[in-house]
N, C-alpha and C positions, 0 to 999 in steps of 0.2 A: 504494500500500500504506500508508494512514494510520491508525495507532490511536493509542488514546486517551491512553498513552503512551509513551515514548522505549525504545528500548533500554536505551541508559545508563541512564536513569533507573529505569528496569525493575530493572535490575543493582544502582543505587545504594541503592534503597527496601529490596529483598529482602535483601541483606547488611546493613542495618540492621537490618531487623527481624528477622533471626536471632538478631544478639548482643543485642540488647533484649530479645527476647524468646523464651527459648528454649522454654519453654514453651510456643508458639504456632504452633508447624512445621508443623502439619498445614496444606496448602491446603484450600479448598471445593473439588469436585471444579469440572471444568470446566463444566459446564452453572450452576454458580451464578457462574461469573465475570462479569461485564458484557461482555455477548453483542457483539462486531463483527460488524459483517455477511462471508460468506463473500464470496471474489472470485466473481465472476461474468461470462458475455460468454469470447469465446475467447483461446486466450493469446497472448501476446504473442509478438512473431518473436523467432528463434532466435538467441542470443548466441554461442554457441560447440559447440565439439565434441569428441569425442573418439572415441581409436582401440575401435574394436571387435574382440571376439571372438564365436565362433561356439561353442552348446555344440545339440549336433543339429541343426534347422533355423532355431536362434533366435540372431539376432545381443540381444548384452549389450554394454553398454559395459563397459570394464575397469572403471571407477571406478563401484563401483555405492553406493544409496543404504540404507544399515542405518537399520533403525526401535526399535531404543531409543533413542532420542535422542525418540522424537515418544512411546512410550508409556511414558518415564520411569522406565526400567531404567538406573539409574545406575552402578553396580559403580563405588562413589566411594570403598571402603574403609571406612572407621569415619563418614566425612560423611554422616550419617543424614538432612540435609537436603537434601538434594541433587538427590534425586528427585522431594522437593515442588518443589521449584523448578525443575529442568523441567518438571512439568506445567503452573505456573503461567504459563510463557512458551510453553510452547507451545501457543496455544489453538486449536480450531478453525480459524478461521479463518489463523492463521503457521503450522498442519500445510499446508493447503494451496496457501499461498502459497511453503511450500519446498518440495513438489513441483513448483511452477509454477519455480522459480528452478531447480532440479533440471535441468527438463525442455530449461528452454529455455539452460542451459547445456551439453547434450549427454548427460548422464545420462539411460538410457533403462528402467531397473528398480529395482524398491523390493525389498529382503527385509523381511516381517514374520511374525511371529506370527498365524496366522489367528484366533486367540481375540480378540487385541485390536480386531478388525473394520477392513474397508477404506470407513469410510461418504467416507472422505477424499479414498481413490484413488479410489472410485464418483462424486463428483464433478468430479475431476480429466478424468474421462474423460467425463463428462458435458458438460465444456467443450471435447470435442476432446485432451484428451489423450491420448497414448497409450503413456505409462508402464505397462513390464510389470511384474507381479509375482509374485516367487518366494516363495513360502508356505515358511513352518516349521507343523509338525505334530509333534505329540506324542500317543501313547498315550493312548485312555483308559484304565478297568479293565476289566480282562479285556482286555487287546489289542484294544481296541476301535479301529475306525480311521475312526471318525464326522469327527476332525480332517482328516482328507486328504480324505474325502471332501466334506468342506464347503469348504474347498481349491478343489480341481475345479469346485463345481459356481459357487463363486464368480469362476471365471475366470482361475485362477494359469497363466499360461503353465510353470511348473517348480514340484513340491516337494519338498522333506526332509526326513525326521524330525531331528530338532533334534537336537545333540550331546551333550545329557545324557541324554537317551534310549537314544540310539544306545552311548553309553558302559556306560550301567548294563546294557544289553542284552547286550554285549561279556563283562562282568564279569561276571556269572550264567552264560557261556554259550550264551546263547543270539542265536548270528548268525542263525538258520534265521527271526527273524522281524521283522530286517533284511531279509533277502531275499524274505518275504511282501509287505513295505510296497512295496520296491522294484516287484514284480511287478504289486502293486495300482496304484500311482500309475502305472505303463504300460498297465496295461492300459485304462485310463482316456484311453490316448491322450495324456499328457502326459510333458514331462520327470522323470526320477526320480534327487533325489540322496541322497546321507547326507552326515549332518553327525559333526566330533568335534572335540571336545576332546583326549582322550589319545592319542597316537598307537596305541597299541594298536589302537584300534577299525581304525583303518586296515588295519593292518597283518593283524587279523582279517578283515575284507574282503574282503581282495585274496587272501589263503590260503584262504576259500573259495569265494574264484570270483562275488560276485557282481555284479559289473560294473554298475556304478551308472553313469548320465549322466555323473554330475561327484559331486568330493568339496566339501563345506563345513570345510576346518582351520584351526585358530587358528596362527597365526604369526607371532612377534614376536619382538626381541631381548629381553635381562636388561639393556641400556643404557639404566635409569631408576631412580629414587631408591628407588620402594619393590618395587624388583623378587626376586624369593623368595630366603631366604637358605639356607644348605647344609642346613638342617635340614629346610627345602620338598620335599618332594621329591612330593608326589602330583599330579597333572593340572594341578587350578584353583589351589594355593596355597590355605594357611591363613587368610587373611585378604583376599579376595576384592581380588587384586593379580596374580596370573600365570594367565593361559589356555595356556602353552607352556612347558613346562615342561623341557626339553630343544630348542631351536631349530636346533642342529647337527643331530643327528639326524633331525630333521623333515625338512631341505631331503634327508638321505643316501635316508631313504625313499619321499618325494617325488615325487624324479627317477625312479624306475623303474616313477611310477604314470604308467599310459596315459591317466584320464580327467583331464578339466579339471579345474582347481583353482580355488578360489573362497576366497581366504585372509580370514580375518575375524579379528578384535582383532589388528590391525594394528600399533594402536595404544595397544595395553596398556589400554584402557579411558579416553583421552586423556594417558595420562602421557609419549608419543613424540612429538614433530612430528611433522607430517603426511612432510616432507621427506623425514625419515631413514625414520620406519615405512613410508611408503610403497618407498622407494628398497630397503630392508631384503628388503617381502616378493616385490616382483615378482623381486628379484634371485636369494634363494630358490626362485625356481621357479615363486610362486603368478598364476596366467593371469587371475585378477579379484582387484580387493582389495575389500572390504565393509566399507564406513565410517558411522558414523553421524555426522550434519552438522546441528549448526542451519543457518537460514537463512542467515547473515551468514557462514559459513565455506563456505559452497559452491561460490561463484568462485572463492575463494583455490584451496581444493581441487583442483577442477578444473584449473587454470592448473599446479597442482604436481603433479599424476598427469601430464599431458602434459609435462610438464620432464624429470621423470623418466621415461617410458615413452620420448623422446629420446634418451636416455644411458645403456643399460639394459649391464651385463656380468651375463651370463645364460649358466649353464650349459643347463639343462633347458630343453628342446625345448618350444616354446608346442605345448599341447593343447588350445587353443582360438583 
């Protein structure tokens, strides 16, 4: 895995030229970067593993692989540079090479945004890989459901309408078209989850009956620096800092839901260790945690979901 330069130096150059120049934040998108060649040839044997679950006929690994980190969805708070500077490390060619580090540390599924395209995983698996992936889908207008179906036809072993959707749908009212998406993405022959944010949509869900695969909820403690103060009080936080916004409560509603759980911002958007967030949300309840990982964190990672999956005091019954 040789490019042209260092990590560090990567780290070192881009944090200079933020405070030099602030005016200059914007990256070129990636295709003007100075092109590495992609990995190629099949992957390399398999370094390690990890405990799996099962959500229908599909075994996941609990530690699975979240893609803002690769399509530079940052939720950095007010660090408006942030996002440039993941894309600019992440180029082609380091997206695919942490799915190859992913893979062949035991991680066996990616969650992304189907918009943002899988030309990445399409290669991955062109080498023999065989990392699954769980689609997010989101409305078009008019309820339009062209996103799930391009999902599908792209190959997502599992999808779900995203949490902000599923929320704003909740909040209008209208669950009956939660329950359309769900029925479409089955009917399709695939896994069908919902995603949320608020605990509400949950808890809407479940009071109308519609039995999704698995749920997608944020999970996390308030033990971090910029975590919401008493005046916080909605879903996401005012200042793009809290996806959980009640965490007591979460694990109380949780426990008496039947389907898998698939906990995601674990980790506050990086503001927790892996350690605690992770130790936090399995402890909670949640049956998958969903992380986003550069390259260079994804041993560590792995080594720490099985530490902790080791040592687990766990009320709620694994439903996966």
């Amino acid at each position: 895995m040789n490019h042209p330069i260092s990590r560090r130096r990567f780290v070192t150059a881009s944090a200079l030229a933020a405070t030099a120049a602030p005016g200059l934040l914007v990256p070129p998108a990636r295709a003007e970067l100075p092109e590495v060649p992609l990995p190629e040839g099949p992957l390399p044997a398999t370094r390690d593993s990890l405990p799996l679950g099962r959500i229908k006929d599909q075994e996941f690994s609990r530690l699975m692989l979240g893609g803002n980190l690769i399509g530079g969805y940052a939720h950095a708070r007010d660090l408006t540079y942030v996002s440039h500077l993941m894309k600019r490390y992440n180029t082609d060619a380091r997206i695919v090479e942490t799915l190859e580090i992913a893979e062949t540390h035991g991680i066996n599924v990616l969650n992304s945004w189907v918009v943002d395209g899988i030309q990445h995983l399409q290669h991955h698996w062109k080498r023999g890989g065989k990392m699954q992936w769980i689609a997010q889908a989101r409305l078009n207008p008019g309820n339009n459901l062209d996103q799930f179906q391009k999902s599908i036809d792209l190959g997502a072993a599992a999808v779900h309408v995203t949490g902000d959707v599923a929320d704003a749908l909740v909040q209008r009212g209208d669950v009956d078209t939660i329950g359309k998406i769900v029925d479409f993405i089955r009917g399709q022959g695939r896994i069908a989850g919902i995603g949320a944010h608020g605990l509400g949509t949950i808890v809407a869900c479940e009071k109308a009956g519609l039995d999704p695969d698995f749920y997608i909820k944020t999970i996390h403690s308030h033990d971090y620096h910029t975590a919401p103060g008493p005046e916080e009080t909605d879903d996401l936080g005012r200042f793009d800092n809290s996806w959980c916004n009640d965490p007591e409560e979460v694990k109380e509603v949780m426990f008496t839901v039947k389907q898998p759980w698939i906990g995601f911002k674990v980790l506050a958007a990086g503001a927790i260790p892996p350690y605690r967030g992770f130790r936090y949300a399995f402890e909670s309840g949640a049956d998958f945690i969903l992380v986003g990982m550069f390259d260079w964190q994804v041993a560590d990672d792995v080594q720490t979901a099985k530490e902790v999956l080791g040592n687990l005091r766990r009320l709620r019954p694994w439903r996966a």
